[in-house]
Kinemage of the C-alpha trace (Angstrom):
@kinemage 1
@onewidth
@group {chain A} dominant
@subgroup {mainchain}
@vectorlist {calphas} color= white
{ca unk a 1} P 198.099 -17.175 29.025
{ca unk a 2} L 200.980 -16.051 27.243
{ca unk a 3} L 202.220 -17.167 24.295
{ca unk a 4} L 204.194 -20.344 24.074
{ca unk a 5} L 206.343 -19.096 21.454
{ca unk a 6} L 207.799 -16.635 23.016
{ca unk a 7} L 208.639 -18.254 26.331
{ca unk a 8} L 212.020 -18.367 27.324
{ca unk a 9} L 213.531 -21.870 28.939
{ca unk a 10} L 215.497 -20.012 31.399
{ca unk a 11} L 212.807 -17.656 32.300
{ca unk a 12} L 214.309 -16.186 35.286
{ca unk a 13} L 218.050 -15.021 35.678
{ca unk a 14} L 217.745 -14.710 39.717
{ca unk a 15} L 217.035 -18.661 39.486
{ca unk a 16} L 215.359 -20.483 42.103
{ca unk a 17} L 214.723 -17.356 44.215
{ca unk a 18} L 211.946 -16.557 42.364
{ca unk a 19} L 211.058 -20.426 43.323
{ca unk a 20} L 207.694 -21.857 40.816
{ca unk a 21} L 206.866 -18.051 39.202
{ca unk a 22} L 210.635 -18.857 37.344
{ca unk a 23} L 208.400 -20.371 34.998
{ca unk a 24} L 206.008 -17.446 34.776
{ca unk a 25} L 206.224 -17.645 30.554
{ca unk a 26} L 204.186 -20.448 30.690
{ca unk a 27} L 201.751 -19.607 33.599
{ca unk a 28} L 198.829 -16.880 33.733
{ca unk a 29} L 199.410 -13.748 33.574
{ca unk a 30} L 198.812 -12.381 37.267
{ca unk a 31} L 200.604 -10.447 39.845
{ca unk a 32} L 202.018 -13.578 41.734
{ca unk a 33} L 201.064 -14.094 45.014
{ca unk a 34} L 203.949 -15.663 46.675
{ca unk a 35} L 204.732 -17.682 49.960
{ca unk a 36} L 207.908 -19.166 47.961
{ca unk a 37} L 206.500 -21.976 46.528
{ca unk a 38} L 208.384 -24.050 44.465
{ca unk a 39} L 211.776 -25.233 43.162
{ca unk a 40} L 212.128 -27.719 45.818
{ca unk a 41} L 215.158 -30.081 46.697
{ca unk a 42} L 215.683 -33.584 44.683
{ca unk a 43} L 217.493 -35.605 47.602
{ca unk a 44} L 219.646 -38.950 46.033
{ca unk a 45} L 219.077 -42.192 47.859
{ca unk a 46} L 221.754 -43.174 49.769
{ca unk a 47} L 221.019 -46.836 48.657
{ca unk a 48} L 219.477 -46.684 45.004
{ca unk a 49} L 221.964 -45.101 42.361
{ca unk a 50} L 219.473 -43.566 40.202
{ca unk a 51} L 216.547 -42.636 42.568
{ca unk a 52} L 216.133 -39.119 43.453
{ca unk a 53} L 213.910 -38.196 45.632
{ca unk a 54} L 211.680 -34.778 45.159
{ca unk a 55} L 210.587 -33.282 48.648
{ca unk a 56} L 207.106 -31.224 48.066
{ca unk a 57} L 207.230 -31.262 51.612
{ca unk a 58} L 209.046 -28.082 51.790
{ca unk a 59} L 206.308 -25.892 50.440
{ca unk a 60} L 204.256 -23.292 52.275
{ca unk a 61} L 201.533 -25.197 54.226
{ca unk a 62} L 203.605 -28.736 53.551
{ca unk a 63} L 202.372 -29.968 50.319
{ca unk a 64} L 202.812 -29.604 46.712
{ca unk a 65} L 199.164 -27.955 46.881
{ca unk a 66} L 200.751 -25.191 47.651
{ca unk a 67} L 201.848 -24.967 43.925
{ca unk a 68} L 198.118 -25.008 42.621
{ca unk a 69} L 196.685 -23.050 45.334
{ca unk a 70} L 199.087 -20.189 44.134
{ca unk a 71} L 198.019 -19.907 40.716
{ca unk a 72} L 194.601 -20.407 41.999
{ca unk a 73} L 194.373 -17.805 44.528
{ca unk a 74} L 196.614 -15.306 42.064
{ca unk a 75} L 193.741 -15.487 39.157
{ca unk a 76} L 190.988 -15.082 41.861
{ca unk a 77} L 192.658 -11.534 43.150
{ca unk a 78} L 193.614 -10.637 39.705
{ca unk a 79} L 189.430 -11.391 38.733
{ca unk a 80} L 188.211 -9.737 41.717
{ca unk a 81} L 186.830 -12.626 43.143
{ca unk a 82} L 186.680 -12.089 47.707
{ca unk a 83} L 185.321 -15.347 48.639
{ca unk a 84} L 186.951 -19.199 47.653
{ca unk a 85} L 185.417 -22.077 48.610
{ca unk a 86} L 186.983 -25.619 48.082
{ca unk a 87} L 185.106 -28.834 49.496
{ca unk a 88} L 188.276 -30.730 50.113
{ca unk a 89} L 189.593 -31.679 52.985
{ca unk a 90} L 193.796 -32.947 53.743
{ca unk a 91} L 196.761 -30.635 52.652
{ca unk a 92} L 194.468 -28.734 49.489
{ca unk a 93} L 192.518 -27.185 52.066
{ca unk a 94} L 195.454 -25.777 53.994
{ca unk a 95} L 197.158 -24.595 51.185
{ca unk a 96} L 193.964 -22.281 50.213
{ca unk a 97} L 194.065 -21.136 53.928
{ca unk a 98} L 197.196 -20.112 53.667
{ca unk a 99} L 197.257 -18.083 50.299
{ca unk a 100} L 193.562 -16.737 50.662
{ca unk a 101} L 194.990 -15.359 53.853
{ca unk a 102} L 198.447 -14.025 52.056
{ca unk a 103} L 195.728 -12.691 49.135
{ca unk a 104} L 193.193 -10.738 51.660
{ca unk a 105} L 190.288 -13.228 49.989
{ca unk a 106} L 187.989 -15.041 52.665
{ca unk a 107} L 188.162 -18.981 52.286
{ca unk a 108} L 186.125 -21.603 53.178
{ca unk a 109} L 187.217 -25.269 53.111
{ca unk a 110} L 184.135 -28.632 53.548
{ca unk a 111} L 186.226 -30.656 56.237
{ca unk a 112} L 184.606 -34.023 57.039
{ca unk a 113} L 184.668 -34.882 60.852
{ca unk a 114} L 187.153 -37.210 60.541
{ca unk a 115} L 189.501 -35.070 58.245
{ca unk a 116} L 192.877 -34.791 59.051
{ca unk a 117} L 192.925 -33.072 62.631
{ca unk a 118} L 196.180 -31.188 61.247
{ca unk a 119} L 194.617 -29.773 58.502
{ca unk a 120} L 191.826 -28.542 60.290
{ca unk a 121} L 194.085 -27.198 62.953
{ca unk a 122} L 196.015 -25.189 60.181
{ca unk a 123} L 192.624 -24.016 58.600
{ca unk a 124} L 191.671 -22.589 61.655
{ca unk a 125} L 194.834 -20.660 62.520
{ca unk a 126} L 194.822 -19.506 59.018
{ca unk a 127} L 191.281 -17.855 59.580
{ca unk a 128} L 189.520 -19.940 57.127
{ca unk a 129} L 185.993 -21.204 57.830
{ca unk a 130} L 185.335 -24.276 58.692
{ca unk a 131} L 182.288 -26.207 57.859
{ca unk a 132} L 180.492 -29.235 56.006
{ca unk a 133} L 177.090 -29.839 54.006
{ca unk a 134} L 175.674 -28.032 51.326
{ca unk a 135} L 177.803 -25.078 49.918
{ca unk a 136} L 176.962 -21.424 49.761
{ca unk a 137} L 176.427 -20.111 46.215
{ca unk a 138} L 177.517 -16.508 47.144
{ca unk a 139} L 181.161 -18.530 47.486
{ca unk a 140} L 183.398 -18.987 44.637
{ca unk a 141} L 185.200 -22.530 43.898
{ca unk a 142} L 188.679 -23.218 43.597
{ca unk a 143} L 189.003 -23.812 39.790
{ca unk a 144} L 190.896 -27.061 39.168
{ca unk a 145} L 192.097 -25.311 36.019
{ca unk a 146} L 194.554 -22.820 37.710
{ca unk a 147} L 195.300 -25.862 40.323
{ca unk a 148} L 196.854 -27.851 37.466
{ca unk a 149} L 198.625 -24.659 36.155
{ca unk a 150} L 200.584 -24.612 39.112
{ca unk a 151} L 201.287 -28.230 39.580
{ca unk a 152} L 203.037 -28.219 36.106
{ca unk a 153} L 205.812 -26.113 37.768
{ca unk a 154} L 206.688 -29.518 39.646
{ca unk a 155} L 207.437 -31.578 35.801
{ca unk a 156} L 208.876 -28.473 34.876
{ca unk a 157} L 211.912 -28.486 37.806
{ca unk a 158} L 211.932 -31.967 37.452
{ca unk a 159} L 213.285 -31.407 33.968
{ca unk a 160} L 215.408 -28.533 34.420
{ca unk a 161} L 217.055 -30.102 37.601
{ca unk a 162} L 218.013 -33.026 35.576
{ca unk a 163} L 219.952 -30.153 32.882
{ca unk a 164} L 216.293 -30.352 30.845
{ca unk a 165} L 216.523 -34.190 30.589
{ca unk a 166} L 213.896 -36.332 31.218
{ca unk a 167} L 214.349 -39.279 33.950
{ca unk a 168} L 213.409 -43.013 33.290
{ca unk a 169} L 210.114 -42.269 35.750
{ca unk a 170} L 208.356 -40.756 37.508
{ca unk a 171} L 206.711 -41.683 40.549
{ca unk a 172} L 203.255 -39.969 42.033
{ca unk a 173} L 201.364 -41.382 44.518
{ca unk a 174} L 199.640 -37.549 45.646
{ca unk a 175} L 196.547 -37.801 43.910
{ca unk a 176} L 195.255 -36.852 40.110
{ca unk a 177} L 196.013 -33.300 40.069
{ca unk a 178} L 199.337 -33.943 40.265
{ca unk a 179} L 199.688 -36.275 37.851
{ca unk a 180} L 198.073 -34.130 35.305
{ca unk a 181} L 200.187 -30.961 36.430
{ca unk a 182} L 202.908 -33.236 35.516
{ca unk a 183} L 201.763 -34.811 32.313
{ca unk a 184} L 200.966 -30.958 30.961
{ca unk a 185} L 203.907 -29.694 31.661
{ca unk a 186} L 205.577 -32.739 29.713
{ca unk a 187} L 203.335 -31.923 26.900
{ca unk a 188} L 203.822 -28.244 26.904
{ca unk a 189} L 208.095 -28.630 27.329
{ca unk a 190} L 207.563 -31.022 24.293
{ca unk a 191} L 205.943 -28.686 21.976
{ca unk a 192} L 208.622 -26.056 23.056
{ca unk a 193} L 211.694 -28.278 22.282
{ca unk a 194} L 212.680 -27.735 26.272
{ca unk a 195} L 214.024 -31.051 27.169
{ca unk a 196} L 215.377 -33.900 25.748
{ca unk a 197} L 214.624 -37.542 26.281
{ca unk a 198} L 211.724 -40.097 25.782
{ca unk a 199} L 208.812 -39.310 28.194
{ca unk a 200} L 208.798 -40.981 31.362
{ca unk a 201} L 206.661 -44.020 32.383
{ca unk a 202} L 204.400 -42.666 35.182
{ca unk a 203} L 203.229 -44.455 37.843
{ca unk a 204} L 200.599 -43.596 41.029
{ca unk a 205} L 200.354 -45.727 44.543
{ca unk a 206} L 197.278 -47.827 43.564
{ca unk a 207} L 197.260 -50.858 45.561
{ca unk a 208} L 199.597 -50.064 48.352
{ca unk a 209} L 198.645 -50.875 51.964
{ca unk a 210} L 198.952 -49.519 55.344
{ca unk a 211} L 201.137 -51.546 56.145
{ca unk a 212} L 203.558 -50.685 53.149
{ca unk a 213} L 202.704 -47.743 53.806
{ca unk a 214} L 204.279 -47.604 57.350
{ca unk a 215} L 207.180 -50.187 56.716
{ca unk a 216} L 208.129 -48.212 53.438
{ca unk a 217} L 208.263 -45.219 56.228
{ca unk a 218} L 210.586 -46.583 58.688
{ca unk a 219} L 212.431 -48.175 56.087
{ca unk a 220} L 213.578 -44.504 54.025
{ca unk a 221} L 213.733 -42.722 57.718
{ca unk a 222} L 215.959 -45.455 59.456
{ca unk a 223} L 218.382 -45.860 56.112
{ca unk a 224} L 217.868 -42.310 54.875
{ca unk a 225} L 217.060 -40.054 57.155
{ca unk a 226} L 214.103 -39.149 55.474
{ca unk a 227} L 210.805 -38.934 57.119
{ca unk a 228} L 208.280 -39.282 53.931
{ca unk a 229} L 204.595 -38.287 54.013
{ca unk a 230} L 202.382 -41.587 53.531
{ca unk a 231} L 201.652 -40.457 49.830
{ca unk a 232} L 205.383 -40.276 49.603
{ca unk a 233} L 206.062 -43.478 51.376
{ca unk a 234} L 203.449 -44.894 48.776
{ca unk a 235} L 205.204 -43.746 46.151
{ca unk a 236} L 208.618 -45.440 47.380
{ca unk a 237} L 206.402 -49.025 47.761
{ca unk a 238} L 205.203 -48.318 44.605
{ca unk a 239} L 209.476 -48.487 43.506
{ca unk a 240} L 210.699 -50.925 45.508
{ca unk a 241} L 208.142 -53.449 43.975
{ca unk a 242} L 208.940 -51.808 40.407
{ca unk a 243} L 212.763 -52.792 41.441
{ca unk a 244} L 211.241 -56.416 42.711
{ca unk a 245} L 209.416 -56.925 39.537
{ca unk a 246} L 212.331 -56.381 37.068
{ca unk a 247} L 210.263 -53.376 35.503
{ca unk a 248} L 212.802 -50.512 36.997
{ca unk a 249} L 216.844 -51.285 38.056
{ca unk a 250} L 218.378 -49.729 40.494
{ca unk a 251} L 220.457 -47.459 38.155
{ca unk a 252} L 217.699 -46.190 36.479
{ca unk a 253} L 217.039 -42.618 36.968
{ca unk a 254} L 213.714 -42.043 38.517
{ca unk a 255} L 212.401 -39.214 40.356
{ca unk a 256} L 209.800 -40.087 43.173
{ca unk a 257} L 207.724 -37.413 44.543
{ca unk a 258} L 207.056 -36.769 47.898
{ca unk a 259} L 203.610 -34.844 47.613
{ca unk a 260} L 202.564 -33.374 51.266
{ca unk a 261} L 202.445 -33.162 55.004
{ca unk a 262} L 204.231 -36.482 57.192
{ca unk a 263} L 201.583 -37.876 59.338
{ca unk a 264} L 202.847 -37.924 62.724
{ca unk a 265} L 199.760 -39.368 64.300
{ca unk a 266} L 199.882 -42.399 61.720
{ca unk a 267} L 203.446 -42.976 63.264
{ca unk a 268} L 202.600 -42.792 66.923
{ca unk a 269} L 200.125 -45.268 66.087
{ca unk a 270} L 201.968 -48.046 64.427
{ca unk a 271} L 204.822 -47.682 66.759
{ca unk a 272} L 202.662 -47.579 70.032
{ca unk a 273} L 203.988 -43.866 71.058
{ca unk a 274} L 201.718 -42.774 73.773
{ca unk a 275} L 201.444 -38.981 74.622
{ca unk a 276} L 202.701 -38.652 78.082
{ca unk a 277} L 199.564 -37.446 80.672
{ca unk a 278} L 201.502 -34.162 81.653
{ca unk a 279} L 204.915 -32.749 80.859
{ca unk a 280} L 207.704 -31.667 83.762
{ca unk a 281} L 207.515 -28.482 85.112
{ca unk a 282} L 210.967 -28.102 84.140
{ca unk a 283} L 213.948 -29.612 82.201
{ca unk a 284} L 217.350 -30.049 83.049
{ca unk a 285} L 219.917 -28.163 81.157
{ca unk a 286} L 223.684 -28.656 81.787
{ca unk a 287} L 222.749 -29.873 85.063
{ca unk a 288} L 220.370 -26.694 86.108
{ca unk a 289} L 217.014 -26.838 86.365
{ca unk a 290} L 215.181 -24.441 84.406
{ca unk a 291} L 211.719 -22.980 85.542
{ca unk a 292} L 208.495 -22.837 83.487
């Protein structure tokens, strides 16, 4: 790791085209390997004046585990390390698919049976193998270590975004890792003197039904055009009861992330979407029909 002391705030003059590795100061020192990860959009509600809405959507393989699996993969290469292993199913194991494929190292990702059927799909096209049980030993795990490195990078933007303020909250609903990417990168900015402020109240989406779940979804597409994964639509439950409560306004500035992949399925479900039997043989266009 380099040293903190000497890391610069604006560590990259190209900016966001260098996406997460502008922060490359305060990351390991490896030869990045990149699918341009990072330095994602913060949307504004159309509806809530201080709510801004961070879209980890927009990452290689969907999900802020994109960020981690970076790092991850980047320190495996740099160690010589030619097999990865992660028993973890959902958008962490398509994110290791993805950059063990970029990196030229052989993964293997533990799906369950009833994992996410998109996840496994992308595993598979990715070349990863798939399978369950007990682990091989000759295979190397993902260390959680570099995973959190790279989820830092997301309270990192989140500062700089907001001219290296910090925002009333944050919002997480994607799981642990991300929180504590978060939290260290608060800690680390801190000790730096990068951003000004009181540390944010953080909050995950403990409690939150499916059914929030899905009416928080059609509520932000409908009125925002936004079409949130369910973590993300968690994490939106999570502020409209903070708003409810008295414990947030609407003018407060909070930033609520939107961690991973939208589930289309879950959708379909709730809203009683059948896939048709068979499509048409061909589609009108302006009137002329098109063949196959």
């Amino acid at each position: 790791m380099r040293k903190r002391e000497n890391a610069a705030r604006y560590a990259a003059e190209a900016g966001p085209s260098l996406g997460m590795w502008r922060y490359r100061d305060v990351l390991p020192e490896v030869a990045p390997v990149t699918l341009g990860e990072g330095w994602t959009p913060m949307l504004r509600s159309r509806r809530h004046a201080g709510l801004l809405v961070k879209d980890e959507g927009v990452n290689p393989a969907g999900s802020f585990e994109a960020r981690g699996m970076a790092v991850a993969v980047a320190v495996a290469k740099r160690d010589g390390v030619g097999h990865l292993a992660l028993a973890e199913g959902g958008d962490a194991a398509s994110a290791l698919a993805a950059y063990a494929a970029a990196a030229g190292i052989a993964a293997h990702v533990y799906l369950t049976k009833d994992g996410e059927f998109e996840n496994r799909v992308e595993c598979a096209v990715y070349g990863a193998e798939i399978g369950g049980g007990e682990r091989d030993p000759a295979w190397v795990e993902v260390s959680a270590e570099w995973r959190i490195e790279g989820a830092k990078t997301m309270g990192y933007e989140v500062a700089e975004q907001l001219g290296w303020r910090y925002p009333e909250a944050v919002i997480f609903a994607g799981g642990e890792l991300g929180v504590a990417g978060i939290q260290k990168a608060f800690a680390e900015m801190e000790a730096m003197g990068w951003v000004e402020g009181t540390r944010p109240r953080m909050y995950r989406g403990e409690g939150v039904s499916e059914e929030e779940i899905v009416a928080s979804t059609l509520d932000y597409a409908r009125h925002e055009g936004l079409f949130l994964s369910p973590a993300g639509a968690a994490g939106m439950a999570v502020y409209e009861r903070l708003l409810g409560e008295g414990e947030l306004r609407a003018e407060d500035a909070v930033v609520v992330f939107d961690p991973g992949l939208r589930s289309v399925e879950k959708m379909a479900e709730a809203l009683r979407v059948r896939r048709p039997a068979c499509l048409p043989r061909s589609m009108p266009v302006g009137g002329i029909i098109t063949p196959v």
